[in-house]
KOLLOPA-63282 format. One line per 4 residues: number of its first residue (from 1); their letters; for each residue x, y, z of N, C-alpha, C, CB. Coordinates in Angstrom, 1 decimal. Glycine has a CB too. Layout:
NUM = a = X:Y:Z:X:Y:Z:X:Y:Z:X:Y:Z ~ ... $
***
This chain:
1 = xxxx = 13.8:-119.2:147.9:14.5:-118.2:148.7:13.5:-117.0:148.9:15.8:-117.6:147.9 ~ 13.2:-116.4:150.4:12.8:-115.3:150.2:12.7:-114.2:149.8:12.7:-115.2:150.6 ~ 12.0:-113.0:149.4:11.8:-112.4:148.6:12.6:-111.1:149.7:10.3:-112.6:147.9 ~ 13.1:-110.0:149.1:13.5:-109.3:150.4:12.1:-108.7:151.0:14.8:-108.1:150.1 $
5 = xxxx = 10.9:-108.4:150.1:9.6:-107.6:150.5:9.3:-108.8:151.8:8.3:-107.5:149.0 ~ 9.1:-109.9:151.9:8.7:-111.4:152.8:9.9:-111.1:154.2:9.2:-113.5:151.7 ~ 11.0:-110.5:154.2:11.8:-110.1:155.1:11.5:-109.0:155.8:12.9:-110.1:154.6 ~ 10.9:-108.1:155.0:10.6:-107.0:155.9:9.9:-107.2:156.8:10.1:-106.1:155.3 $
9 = xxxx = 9.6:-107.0:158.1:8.6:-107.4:159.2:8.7:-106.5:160.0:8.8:-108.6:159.9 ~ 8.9:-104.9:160.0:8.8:-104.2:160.4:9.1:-102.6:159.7:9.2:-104.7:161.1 ~ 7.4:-101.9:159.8:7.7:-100.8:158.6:7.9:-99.4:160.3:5.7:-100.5:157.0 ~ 8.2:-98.0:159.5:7.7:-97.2:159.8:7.3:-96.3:159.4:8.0:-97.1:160.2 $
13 = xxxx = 5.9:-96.1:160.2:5.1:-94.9:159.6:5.0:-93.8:160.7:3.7:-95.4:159.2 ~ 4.9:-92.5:160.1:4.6:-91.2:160.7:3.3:-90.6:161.2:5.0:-90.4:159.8 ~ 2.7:-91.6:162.0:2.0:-91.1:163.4:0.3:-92.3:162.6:1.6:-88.4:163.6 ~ -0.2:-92.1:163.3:-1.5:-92.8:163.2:-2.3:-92.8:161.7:-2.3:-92.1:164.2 $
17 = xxxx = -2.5:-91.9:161.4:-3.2:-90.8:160.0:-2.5:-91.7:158.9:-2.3:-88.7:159.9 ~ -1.1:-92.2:159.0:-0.4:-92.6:158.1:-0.7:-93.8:157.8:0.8:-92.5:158.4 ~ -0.8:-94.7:158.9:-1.3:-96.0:158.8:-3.0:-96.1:158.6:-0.9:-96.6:160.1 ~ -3.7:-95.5:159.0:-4.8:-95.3:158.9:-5.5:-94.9:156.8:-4.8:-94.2:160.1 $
21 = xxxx = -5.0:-94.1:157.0:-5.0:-93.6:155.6:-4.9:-94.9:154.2:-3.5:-92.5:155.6 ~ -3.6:-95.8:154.7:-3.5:-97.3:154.2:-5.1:-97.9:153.7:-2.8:-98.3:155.6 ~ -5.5:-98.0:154.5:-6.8:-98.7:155.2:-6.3:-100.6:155.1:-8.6:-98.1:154.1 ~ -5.2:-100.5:155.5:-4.5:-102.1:155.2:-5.4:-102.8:156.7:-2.0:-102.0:155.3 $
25 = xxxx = -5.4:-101.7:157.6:-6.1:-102.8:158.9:-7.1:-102.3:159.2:-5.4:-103.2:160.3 ~ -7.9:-103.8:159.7:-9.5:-103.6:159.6:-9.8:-103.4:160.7:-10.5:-104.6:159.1 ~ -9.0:-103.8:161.8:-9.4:-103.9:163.7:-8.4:-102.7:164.1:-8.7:-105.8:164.7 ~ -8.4:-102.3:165.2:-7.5:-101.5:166.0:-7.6:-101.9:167.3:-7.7:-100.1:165.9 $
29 = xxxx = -6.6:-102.5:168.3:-6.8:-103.3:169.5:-6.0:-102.3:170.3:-6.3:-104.9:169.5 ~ -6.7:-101.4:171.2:-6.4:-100.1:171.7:-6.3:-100.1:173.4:-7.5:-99.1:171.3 ~ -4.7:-100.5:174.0:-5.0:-100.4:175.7:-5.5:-99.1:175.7:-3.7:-100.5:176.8 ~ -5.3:-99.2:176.8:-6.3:-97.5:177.5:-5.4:-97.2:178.9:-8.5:-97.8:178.2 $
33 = xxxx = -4.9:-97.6:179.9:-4.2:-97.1:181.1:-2.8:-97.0:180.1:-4.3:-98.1:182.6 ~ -2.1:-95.7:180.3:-0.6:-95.0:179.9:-1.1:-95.3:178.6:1.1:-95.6:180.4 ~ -2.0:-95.6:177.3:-2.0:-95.2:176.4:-2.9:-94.3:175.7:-1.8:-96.0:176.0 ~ -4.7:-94.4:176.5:-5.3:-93.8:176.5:-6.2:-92.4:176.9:-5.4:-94.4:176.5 $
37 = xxxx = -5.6:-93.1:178.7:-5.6:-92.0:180.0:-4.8:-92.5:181.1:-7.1:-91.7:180.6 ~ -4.4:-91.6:181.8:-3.1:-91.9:183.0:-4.1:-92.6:184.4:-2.0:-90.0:183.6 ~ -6.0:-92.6:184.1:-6.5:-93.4:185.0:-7.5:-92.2:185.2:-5.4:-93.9:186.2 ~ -6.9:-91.2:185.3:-7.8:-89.6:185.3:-8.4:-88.9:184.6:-7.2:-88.7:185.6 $
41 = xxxx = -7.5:-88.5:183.5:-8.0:-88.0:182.8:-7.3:-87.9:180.7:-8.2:-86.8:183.7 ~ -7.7:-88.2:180.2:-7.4:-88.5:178.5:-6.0:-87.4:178.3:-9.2:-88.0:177.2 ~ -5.2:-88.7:177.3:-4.0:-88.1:177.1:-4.2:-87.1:176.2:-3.0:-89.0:176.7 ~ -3.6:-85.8:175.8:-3.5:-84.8:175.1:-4.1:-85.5:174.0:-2.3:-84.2:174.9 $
45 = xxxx = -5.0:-84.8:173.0:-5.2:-85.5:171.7:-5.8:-86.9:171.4:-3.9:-85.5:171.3 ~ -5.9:-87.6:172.8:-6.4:-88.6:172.3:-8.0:-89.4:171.5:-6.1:-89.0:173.1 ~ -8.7:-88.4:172.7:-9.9:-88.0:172.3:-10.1:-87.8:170.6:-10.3:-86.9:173.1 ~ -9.6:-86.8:170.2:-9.7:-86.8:169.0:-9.3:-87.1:168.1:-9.8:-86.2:168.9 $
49 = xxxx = -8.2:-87.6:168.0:-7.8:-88.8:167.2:-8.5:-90.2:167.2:-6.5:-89.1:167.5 ~ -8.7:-90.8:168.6:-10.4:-91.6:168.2:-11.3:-91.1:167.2:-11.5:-91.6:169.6 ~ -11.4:-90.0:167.0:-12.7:-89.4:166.3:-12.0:-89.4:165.1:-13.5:-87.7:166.9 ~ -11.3:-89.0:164.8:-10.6:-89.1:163.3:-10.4:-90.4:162.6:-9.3:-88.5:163.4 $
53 = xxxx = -10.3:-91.0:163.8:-9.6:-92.6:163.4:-11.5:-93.2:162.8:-8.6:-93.8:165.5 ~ -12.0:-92.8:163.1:-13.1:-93.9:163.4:-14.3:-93.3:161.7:-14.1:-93.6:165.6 ~ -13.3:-92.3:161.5:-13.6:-91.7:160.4:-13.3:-92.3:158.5:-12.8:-90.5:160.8 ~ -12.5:-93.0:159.4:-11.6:-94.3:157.8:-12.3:-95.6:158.3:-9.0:-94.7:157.9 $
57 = xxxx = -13.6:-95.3:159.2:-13.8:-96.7:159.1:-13.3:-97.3:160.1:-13.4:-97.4:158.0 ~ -12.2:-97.5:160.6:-11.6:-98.6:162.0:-12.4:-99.2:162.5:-11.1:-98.1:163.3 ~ -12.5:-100.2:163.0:-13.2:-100.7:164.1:-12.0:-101.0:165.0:-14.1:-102.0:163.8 ~ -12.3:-100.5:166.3:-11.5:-100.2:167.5:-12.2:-101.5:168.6:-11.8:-98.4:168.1 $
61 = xxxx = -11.2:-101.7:169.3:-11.7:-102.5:170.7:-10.9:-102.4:171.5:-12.0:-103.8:170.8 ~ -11.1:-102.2:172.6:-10.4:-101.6:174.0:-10.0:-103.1:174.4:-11.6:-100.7:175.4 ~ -8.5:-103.5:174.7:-8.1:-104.3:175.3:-7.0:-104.1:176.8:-7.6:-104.9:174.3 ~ -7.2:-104.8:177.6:-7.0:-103.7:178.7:-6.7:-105.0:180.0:-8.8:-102.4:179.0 $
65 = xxxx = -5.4:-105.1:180.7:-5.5:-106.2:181.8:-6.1:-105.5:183.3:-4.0:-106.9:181.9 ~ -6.8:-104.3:182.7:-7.8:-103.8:184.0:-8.5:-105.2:184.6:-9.3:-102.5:183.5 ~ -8.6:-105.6:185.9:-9.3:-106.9:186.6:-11.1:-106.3:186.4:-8.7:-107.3:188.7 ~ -11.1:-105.1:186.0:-12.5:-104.7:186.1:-13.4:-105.3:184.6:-12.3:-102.9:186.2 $
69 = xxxx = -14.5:-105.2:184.8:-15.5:-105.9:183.9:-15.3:-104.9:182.5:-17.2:-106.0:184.7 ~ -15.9:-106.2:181.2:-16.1:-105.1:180.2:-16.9:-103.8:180.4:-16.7:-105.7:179.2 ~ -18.2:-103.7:180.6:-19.0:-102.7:181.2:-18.1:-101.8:181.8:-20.1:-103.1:182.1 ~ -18.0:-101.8:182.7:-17.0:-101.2:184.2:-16.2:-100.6:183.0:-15.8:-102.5:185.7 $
73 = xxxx = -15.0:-101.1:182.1:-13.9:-100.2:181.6:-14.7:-99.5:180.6:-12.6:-101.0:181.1 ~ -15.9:-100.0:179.9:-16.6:-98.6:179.1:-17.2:-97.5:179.8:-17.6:-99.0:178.3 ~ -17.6:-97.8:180.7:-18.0:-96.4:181.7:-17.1:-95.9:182.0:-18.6:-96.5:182.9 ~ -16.1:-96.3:182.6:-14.6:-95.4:182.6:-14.3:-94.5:181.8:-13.5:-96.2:182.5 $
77 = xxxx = -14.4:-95.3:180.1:-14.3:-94.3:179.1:-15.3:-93.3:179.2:-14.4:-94.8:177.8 ~ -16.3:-93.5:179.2:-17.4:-92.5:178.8:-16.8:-91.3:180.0:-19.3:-93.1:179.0 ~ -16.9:-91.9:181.0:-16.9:-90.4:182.1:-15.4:-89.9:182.3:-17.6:-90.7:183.8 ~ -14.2:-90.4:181.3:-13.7:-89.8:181.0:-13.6:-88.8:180.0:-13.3:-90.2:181.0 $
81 = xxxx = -14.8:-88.6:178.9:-14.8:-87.7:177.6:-15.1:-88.8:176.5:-13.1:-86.8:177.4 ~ -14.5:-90.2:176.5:-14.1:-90.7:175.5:-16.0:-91.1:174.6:-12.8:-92.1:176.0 ~ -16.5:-91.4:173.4:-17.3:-91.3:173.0:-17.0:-93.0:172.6:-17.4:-90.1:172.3 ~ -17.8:-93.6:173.9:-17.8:-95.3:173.7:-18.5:-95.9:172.5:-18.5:-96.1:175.1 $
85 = xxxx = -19.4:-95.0:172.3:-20.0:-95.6:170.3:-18.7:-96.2:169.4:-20.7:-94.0:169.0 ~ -17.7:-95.3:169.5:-16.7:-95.4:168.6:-15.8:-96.9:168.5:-15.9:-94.3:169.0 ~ -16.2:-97.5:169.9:-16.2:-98.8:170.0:-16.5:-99.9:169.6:-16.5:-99.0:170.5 ~ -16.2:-100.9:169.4:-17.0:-102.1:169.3:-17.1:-102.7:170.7:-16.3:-103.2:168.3 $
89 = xxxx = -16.2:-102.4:171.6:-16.3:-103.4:173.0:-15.2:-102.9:173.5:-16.4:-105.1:172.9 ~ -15.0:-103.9:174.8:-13.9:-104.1:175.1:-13.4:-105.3:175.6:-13.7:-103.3:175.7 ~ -12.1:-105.7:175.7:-12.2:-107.1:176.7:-10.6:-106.7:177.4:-12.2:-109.0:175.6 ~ -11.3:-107.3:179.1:-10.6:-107.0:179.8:-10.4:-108.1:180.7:-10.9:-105.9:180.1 $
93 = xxxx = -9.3:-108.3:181.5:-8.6:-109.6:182.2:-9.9:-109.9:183.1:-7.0:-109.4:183.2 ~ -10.2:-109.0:183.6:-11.0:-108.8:184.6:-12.3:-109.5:184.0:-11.2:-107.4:185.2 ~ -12.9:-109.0:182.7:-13.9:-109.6:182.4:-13.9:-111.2:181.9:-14.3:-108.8:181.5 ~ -12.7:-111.6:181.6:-12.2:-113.4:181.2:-12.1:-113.5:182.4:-10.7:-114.0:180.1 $
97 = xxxx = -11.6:-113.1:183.7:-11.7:-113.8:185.2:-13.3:-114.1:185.4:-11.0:-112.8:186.5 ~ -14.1:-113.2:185.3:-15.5:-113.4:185.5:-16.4:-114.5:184.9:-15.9:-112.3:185.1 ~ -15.8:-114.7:183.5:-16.4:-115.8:182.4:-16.1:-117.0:183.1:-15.8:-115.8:180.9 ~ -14.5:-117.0:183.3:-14.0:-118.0:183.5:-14.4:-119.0:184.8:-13.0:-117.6:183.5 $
101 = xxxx = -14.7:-117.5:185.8:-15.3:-118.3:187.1:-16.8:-118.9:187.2:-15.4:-117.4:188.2 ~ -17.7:-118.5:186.4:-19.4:-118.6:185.9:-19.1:-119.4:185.3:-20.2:-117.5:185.1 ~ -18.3:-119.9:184.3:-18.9:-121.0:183.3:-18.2:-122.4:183.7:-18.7:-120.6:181.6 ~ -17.0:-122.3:184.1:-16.5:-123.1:184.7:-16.2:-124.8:184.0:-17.2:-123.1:185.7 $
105 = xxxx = -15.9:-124.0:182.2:-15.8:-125.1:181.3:-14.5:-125.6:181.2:-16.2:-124.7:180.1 ~ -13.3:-125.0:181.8:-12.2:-125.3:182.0:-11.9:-126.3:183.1:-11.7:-124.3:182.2 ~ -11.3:-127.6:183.3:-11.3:-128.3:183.6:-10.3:-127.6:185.4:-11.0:-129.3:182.4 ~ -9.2:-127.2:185.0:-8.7:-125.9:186.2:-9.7:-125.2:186.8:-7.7:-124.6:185.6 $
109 = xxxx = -10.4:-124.6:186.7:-11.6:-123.6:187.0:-12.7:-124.7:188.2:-12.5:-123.2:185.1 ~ -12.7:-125.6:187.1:-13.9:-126.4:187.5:-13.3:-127.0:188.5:-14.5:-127.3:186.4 ~ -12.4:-127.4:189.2:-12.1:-127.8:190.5:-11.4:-126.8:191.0:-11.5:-129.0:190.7 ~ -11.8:-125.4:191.3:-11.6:-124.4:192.6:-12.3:-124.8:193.6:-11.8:-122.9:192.5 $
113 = xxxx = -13.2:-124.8:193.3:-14.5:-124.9:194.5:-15.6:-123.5:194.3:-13.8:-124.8:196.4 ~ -15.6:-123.6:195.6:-16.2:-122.4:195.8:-16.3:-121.0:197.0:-17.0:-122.7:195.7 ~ -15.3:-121.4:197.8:-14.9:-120.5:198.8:-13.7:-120.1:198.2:-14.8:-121.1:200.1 ~ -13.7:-118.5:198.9:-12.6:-117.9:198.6:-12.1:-117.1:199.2:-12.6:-117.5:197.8 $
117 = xxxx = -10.6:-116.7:199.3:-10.2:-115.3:199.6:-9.8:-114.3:198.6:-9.2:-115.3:200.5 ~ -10.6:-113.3:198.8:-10.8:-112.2:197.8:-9.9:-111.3:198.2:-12.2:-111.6:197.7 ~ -8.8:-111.1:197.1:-8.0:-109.2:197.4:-8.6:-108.8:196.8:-6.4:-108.6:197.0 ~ -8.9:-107.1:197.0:-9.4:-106.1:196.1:-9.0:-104.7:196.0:-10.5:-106.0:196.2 $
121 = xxxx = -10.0:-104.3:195.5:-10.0:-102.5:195.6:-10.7:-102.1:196.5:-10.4:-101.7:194.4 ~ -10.4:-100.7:197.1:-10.9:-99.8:197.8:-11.2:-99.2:197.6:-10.6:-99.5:198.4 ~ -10.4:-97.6:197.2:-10.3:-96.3:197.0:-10.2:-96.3:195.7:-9.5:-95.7:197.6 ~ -9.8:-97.2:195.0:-10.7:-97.0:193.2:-11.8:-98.3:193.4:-9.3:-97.5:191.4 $
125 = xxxx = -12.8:-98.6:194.0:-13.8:-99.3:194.2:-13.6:-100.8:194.1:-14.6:-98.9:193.4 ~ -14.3:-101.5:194.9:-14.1:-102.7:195.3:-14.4:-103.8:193.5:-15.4:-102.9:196.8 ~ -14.2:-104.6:193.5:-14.8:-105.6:192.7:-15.8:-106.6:193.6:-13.6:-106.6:192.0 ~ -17.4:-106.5:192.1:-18.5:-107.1:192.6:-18.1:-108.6:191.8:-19.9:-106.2:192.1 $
129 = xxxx = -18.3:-109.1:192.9:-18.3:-111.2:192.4:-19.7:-111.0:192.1:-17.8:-112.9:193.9 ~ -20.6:-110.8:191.6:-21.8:-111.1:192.0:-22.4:-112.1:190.5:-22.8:-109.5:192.3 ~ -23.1:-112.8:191.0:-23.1:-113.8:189.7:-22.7:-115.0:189.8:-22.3:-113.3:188.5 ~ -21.5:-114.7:191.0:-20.1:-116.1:190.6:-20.9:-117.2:191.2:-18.1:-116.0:191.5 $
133 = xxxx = -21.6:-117.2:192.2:-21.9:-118.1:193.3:-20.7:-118.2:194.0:-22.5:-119.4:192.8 ~ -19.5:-117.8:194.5:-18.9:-117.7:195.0:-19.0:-117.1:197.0:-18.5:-117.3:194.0 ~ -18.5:-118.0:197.6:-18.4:-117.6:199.2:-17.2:-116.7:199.7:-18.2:-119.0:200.0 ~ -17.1:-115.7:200.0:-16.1:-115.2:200.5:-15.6:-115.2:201.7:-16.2:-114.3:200.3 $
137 = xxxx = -14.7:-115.6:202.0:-14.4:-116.0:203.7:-13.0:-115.3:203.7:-14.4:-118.0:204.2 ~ -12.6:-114.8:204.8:-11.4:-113.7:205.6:-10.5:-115.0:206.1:-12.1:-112.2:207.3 ~ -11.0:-116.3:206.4:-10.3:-117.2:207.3:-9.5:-118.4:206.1:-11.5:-117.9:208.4 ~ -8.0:-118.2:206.1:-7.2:-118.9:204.9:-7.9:-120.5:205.1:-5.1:-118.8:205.2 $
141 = xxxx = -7.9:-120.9:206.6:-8.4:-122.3:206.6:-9.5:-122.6:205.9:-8.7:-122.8:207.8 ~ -10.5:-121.6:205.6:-11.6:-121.8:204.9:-11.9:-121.8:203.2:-12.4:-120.9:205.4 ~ -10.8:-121.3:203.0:-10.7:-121.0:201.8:-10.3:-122.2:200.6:-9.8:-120.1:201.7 ~ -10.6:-122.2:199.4:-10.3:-123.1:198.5:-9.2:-122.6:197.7:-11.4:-123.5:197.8 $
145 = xxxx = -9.5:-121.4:197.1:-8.7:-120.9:196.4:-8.4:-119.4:196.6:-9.0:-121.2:195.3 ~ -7.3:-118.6:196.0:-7.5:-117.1:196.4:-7.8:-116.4:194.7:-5.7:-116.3:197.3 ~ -8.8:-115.3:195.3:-8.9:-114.5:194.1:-8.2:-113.2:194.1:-10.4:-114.3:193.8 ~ -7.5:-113.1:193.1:-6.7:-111.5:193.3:-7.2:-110.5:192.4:-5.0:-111.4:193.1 $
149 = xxxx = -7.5:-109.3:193.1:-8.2:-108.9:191.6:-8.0:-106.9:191.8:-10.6:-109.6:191.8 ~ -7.2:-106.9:193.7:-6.7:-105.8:193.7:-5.5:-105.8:194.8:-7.8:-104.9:193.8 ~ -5.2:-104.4:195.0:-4.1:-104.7:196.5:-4.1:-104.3:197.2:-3.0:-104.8:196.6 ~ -5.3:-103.2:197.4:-6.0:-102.8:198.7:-6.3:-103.2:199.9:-6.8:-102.6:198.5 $
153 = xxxx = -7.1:-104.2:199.7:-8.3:-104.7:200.2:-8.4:-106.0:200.7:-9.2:-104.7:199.3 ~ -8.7:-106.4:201.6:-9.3:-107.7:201.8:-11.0:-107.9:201.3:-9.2:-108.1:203.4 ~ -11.5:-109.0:200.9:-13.3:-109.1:200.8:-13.5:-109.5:202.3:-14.1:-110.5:199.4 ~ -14.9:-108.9:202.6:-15.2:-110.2:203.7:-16.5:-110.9:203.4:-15.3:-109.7:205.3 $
157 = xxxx = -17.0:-111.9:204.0:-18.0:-112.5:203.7:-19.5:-111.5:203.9:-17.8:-113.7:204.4 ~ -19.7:-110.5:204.3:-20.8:-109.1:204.2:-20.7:-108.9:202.7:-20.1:-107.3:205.2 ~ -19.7:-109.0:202.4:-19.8:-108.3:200.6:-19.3:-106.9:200.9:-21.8:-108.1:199.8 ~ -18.8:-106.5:202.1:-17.8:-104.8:202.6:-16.3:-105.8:202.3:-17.9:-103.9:205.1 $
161 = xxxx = -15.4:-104.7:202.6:-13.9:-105.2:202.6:-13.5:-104.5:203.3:-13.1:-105.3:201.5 ~ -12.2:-105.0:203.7:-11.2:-104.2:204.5:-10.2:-103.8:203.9:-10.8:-104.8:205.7 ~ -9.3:-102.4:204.2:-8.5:-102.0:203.5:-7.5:-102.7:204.8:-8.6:-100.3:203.0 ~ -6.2:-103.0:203.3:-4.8:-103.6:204.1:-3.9:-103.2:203.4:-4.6:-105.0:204.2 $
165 = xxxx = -2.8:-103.0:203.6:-1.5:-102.3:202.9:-0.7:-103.8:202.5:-0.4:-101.2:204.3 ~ 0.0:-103.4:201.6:0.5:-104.3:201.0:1.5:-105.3:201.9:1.1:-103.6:199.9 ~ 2.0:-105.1:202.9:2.5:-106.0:203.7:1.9:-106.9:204.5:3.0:-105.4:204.3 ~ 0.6:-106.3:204.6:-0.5:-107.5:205.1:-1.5:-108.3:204.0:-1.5:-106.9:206.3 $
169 = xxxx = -1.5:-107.9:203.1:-2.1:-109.0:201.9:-0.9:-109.9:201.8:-2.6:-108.3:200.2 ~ 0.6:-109.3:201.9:1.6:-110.5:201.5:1.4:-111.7:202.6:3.2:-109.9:201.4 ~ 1.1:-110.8:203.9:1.1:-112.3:204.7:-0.1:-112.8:204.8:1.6:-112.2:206.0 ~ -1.3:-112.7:204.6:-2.4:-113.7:204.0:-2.1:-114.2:202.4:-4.0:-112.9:204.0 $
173 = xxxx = -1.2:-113.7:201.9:-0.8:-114.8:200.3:0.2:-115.7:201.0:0.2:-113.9:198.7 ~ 0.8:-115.3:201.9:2.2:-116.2:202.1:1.5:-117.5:203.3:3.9:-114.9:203.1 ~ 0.3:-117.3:203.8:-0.4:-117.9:204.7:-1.3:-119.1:203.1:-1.4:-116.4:205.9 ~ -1.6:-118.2:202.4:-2.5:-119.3:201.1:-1.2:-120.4:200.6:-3.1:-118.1:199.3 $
177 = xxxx = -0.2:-119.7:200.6:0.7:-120.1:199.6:1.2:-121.8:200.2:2.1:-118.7:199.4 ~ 1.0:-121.9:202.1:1.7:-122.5:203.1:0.7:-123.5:202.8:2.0:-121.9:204.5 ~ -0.7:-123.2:202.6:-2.1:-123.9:202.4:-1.7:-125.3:201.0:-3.5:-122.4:201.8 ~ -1.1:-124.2:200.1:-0.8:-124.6:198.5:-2.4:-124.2:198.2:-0.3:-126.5:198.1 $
181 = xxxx = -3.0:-123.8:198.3:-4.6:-123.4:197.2:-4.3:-122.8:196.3:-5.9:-122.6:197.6 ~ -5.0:-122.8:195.2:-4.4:-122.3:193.8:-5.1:-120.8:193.9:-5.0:-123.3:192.3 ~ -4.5:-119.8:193.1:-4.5:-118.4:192.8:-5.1:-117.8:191.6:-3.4:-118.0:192.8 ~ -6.0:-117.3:191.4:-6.7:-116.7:190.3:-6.1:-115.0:190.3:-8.4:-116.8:190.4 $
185 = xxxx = -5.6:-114.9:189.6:-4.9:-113.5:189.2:-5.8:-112.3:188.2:-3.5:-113.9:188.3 ~ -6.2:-111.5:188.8:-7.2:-111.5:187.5:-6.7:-110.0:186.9:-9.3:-111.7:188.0 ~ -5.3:-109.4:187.5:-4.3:-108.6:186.4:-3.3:-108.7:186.8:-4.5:-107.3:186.1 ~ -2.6:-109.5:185.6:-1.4:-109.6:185.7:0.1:-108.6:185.6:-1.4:-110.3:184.9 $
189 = xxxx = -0.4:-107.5:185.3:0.7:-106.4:185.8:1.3:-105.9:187.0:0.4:-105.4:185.4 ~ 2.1:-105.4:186.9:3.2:-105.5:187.6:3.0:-104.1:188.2:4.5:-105.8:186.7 ~ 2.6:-103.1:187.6:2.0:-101.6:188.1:1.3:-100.8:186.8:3.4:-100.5:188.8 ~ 0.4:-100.0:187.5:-0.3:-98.9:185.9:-0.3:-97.8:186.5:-2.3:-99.1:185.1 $
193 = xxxx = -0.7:-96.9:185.7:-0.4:-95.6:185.9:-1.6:-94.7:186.1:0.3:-95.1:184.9 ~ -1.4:-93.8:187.7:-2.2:-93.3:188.1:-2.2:-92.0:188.0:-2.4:-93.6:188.9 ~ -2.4:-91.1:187.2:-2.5:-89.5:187.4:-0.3:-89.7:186.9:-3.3:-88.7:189.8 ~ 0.1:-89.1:187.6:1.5:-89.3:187.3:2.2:-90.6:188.5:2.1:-87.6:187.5 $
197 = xxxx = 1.6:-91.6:189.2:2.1:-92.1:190.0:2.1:-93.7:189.4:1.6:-91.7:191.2 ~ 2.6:-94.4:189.6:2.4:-95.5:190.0:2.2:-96.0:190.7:2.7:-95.8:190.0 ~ 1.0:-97.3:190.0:0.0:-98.2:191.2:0.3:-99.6:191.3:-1.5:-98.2:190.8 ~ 0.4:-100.4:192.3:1.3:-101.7:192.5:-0.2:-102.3:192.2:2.3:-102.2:194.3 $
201 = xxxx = 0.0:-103.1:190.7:-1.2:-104.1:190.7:-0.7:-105.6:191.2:-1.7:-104.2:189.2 ~ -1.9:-106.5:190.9:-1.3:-107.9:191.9:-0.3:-108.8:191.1:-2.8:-108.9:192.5 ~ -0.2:-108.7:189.8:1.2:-109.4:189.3:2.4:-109.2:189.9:1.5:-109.0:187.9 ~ 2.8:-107.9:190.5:4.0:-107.6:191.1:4.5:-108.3:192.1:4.0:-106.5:191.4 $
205 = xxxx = 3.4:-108.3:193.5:4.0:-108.9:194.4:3.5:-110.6:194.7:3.8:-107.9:195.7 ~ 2.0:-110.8:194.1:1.2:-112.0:194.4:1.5:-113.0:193.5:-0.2:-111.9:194.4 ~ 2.3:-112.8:192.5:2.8:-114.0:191.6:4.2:-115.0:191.7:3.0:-113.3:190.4 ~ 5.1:-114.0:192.5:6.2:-114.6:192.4:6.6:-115.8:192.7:6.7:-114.1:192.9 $
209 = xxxx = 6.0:-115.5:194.1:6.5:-116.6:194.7:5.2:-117.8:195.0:7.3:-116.0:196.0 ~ 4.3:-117.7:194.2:3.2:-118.6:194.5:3.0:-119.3:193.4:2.0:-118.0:194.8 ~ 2.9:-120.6:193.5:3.3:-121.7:192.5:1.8:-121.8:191.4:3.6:-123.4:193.4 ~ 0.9:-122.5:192.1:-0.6:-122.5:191.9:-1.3:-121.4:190.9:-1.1:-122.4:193.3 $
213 = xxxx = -0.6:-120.8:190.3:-1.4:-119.7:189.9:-2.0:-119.4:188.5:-0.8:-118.7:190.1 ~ -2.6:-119.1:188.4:-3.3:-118.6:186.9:-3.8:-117.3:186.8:-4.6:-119.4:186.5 ~ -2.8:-116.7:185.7:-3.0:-115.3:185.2:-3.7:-115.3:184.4:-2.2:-114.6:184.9 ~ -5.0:-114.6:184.5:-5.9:-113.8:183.1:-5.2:-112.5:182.5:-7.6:-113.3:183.6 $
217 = xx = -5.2:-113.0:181.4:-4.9:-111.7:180.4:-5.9:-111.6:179.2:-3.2:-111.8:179.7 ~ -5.6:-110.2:178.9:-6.8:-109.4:177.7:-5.9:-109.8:176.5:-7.0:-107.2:177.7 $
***
């Protein structure tokens, strides 16, 4: 019979300091968009509670379904305030989309091909494929598979992109979707948080209704 201590599976404690203090855990697995910074700039206090925290020893690592690269989300931190030493790393969707497409040890992976249509970013900055050996083509007939990685943007084969509003990436997904080519998602949320707004990432509208797909998550 269980013990009632083996039943407990959920404690509470009074703020960070509390648990910390314990020293019961050795890792700390820390998002960062609405928990760290709103995208702009570091939530009240957070900054320094990193610094406190990292004071009992923690080892911290940024986990994050940003489509952006590990590197990419530590610079983020830094030129937000945050003091990326305090780190061990980070891992982010974006950075397992990147592995995933380079190494191509997954048996899924390994038959995309290699043409693609790329969604992205714009006005928070494009995503670099560079590395992938990957072709970028604007024309669905050409394409093998679609990469989503923002919901700005189209890629074009220049390595520039074109900005498109979300009604016209739906109808180049709904044009892939008619194709059937499979879909690399490379963040699966639904929206994150910008300053005080909300931002439509590509889980929301590019997953639904598209069969073929594979979501990377952190």
């Amino acid at each position: 019979m269980l013990q009632s201590s083996e039943l407990q599976l959920f404690q509470t404690f009074n703020g960070l300091q509390h648990i910390a203090k314990t020293h019961q855990f050795k890792a700390w697995f820390l998002d960062q968009f609405g928990v760290l910074h709103d995208g702009k700039q570091p939530y009240p206090g957070a900054i320094s509670t990193l610094q406190k925290l990292a004071t009992t020893g923690a080892k911290m690592v940024i986990i994050s379904n940003s489509s952006r690269r590990a590197s990419t989300t530590m610079e983020k931190m830094k030129s937000l305030g945050f003091d990326t030493s305090l780190f061990l790393g980070a891992i982010t969707s974006g950075e397992l989309t990147h592995q995933y497409l380079q190494r191509r040890d997954d048996d899924w992976f390994a038959a995309l091909g290699k043409s693609c249509i790329h969604m992205t970013w714009k006005g928070r900055g494009a995503i670099s494929l560079e590395g992938l050996g990957l072709q970028v083509v604007d024309k669905v007939e050409e394409a093998e598979f679609l990469l989503a990685h923002g919901t700005e943007a189209l890629g074009l084969s220049s390595g520039a992109s074109c900005s498109m509003t979300l009604e016209e990436l739906e109808k180049v997904l709904e044009r892939c979707a008619a194709k059937q080519i499979p879909m690399v998602v490379a963040n699966p949320d639904f929206v994150t948080v910008e300053a005080r707004d909300l931002r439509v990432m590509p889980g929301k509208d590019f997953e639904s209704s598209y069969p073929p797909v594979y979501r990377i998550h952190s």
